[in-house]
N, C-alpha and C positions, 0 to 999 in steps of 0.2 A: 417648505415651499420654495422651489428656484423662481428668478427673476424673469426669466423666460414666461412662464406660467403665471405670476405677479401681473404683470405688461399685460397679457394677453389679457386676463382679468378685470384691469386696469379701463382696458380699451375697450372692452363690452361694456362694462356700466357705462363709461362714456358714450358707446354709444346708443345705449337706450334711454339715457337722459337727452342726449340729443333730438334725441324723438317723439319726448315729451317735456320739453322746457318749455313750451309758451305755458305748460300746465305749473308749473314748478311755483311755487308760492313765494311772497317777495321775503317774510323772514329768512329764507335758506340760501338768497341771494343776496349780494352787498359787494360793494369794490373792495376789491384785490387787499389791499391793505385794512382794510378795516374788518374783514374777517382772518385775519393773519392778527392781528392783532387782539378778538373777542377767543379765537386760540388761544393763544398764549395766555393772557391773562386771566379768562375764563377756565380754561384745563391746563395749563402749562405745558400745551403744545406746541412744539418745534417742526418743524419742516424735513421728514428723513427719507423722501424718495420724488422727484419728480421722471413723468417724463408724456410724448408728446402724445396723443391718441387722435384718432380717424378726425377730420376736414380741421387739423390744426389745433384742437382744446389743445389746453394744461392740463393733465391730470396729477394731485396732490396727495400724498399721504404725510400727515401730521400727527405725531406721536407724543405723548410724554412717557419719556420712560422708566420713570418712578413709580407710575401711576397705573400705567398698562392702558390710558384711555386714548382712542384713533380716531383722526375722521378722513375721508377722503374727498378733495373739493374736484370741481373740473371748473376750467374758466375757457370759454369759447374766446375767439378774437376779439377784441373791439367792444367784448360784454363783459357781463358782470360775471364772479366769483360764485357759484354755487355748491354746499353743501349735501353731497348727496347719499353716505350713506358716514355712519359711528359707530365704535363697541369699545369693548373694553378686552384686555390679555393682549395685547399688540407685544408682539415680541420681535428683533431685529434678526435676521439672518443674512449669512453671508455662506451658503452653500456652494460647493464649488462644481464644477460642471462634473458632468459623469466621464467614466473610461469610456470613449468608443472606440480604443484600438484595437486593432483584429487581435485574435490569440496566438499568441504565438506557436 
């Protein structure tokens, strides 16, 4: 999977959580630290990709790589840290972009 496609990914769960957060149940929400923290020390999950998605969330993926277990949080402005989706087989890639030069 490229990062391109990751992001865009990324940005749709975002933004259909966005669409339904006042639904979102307060277990799967918690401040910023305090669910970085029930990560780690509940699955010994580290922090191995951020970035930004549609009206300014954070959107998170947290890994352990031992373990293969993932979750992805999105934290809107000014709110709280939500957990919105987990699995297990997380693997890292580092794929590097495709040839698009003409042929010679």
């Amino acid at each position: 999977m490229n990062r391109t496609f990751l992001m865009m990914t990324l940005t749709a769960v975002a933004l259909a959580l966005l669409t339904t957060q006042s639904n979102a149940q307060s277990s799967n929400c918690a401040r910023h630290d305090i669910v970085v923290e029930r990560l780690a020390v509940g699955y010994g999950e580290s922090r191995q990709s951020i970035g930004i998605g549609a009206n300014n969330t954070v959107v998170e993926v947290f890994a352990a790589l031992d373990t293969g277990s993932w979750t992805i949080t999105v934290t809107a402005p000014g709110g709280p840290t939500c957990m919105v989706a987990s699995g297990q087989a997380f693997q890292a890639l580092a794929d590097g972009l495709p040839n698009t030069d003409s042929p010679a």
